[in-house]
N, C-alpha and C positions, 0 to 999 in steps of 0.2 A: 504494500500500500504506500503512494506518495503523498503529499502534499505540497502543494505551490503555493509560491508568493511571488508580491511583484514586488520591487523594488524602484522609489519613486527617484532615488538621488541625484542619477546620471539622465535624465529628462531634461534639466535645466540645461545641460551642455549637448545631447545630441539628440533630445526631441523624441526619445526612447526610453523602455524602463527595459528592467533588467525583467526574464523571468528565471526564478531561484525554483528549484524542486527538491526537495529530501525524499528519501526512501526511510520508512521505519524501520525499526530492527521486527522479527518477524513476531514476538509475542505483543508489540505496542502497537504493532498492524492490524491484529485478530481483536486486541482489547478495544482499540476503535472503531474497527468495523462493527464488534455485537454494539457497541453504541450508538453509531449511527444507523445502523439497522432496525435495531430492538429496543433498546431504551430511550433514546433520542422522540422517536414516532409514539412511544408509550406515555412518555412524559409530556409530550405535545398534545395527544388523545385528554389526555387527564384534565393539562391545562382547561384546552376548547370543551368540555366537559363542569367544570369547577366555576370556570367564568365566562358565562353566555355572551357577551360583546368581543371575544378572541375568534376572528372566522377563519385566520391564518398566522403562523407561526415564523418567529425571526429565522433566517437562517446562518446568522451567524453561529459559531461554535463554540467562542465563549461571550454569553450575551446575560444581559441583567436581570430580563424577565423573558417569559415567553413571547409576548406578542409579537407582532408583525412589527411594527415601530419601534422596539427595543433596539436601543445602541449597544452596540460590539462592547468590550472593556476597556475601560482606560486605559493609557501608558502607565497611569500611575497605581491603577490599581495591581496590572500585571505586575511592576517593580516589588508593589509591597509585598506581592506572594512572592517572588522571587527573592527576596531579599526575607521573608520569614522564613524559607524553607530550607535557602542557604546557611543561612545562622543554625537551624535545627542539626543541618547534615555536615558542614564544615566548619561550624562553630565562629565564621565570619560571615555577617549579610552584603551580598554585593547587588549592586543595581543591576539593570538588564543592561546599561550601555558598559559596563566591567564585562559581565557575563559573557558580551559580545564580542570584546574583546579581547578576553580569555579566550574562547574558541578559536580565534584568528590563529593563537598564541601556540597553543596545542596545535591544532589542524598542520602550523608549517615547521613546530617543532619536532610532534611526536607523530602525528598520523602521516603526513605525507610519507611516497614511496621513494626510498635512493632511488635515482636514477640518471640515466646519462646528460652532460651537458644540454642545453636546450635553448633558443630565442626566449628566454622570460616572458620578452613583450609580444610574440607570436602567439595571436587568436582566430587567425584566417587561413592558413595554410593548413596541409593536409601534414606537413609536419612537424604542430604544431602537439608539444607534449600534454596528454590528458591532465598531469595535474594542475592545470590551469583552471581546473572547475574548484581547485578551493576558492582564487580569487571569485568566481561566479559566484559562490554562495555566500561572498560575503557585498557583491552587491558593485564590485567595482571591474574597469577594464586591467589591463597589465599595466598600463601608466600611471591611470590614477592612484592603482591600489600601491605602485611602488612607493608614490611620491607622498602618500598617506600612510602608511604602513610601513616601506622601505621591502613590500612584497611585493607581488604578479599578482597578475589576474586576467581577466579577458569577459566579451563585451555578450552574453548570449539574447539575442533580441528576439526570437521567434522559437517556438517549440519544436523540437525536432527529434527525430530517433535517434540521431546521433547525438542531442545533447541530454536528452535522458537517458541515453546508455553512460554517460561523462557525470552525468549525476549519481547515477546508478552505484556508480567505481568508485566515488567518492564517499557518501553514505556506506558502503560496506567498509571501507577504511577507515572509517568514527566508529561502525558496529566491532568491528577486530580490535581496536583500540579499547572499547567501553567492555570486550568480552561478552558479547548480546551477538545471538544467530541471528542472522538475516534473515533465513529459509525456513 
């Protein structure tokens, strides 16, 4: 199971957003799935059931209330759960924009694969090395992410078989890292 995001950053400078995908590891895939499946539609039943003015349900996935007009979660409310739950498990609360770039941190310390020399800032050619989908996941191309980061990256603007097989490789390289099957 994946999920997409779009990534608003890089719009201001070339009029495109990024599209980002993860792959779940394979037991957070099945737990989502009976969610969205089964408890999601139960809970929305119940809702429209409980209170007769609900004739349709928000679709977002983490949303405030059921209804159809319910707003998605804050940034700030997301941070507080991140940052409660960090403190519970590493005994530091970090923000989402730490969190975020922690994962940068790891992704090109410990996950990435050795591999042979490469164009860093090559995202067009055909021999153009895959782990360039870290920089994708974090939203920037090879230049920008260098000159923000002092890493790569590369620019994915349209969905395509070959960028979700590049997502696909990169998600199993956070699942080996975290010790979670994929399959």
């Amino acid at each position: 199971m994946i999920y997409l995001t779009r990534s608003h950053k890089a719009k201001r400078s070339t009029n495109r957003e990024f599209i980002v995908a993860r792959f779940f590891p394979a037991q957070i895939g099945r737990l989502t799935y009976i969610y969205l499946v089964y408890i999601r539609p139960l809970v929305d039943m119940l809702a429209r059931e409980q209170h007769l003015h609900i004739n349709d349900c928000s679709s977002y996935l983490f949303r405030k209330r059921p209804e159809s007009d319910s707003p998605h979660w804050s940034t700030e409310r997301l941070t507080n759960i991140v940052r409660r739950f960090t403190q519970d498990v590493w005994g530091q609360g970090i923000t989402l924009r730490l969190l975020r770039q922690l994962c940068i941190g790891i992704a090109d310390k410990h996950v990435r694969e050795v591999s042979r020399p490469f164009n860093r800032f090559d995202d067009r050619t055909d021999k153009a090395d895959r782990g360039v989908v870290f920089a994708w996941s974090s939203g920037h191309r090879p230049l920008q992410r260098a000159r923000t980061y002092g890493l790569d990256g590369a620019f994915p603007t349209q969905l395509q078989p070959q960028l979700l097989e590049r997502y696909e490789w990169v998600s199993v390289r956070w699942h080996e890292f975290l010790h979670l099957p994929s399959k």
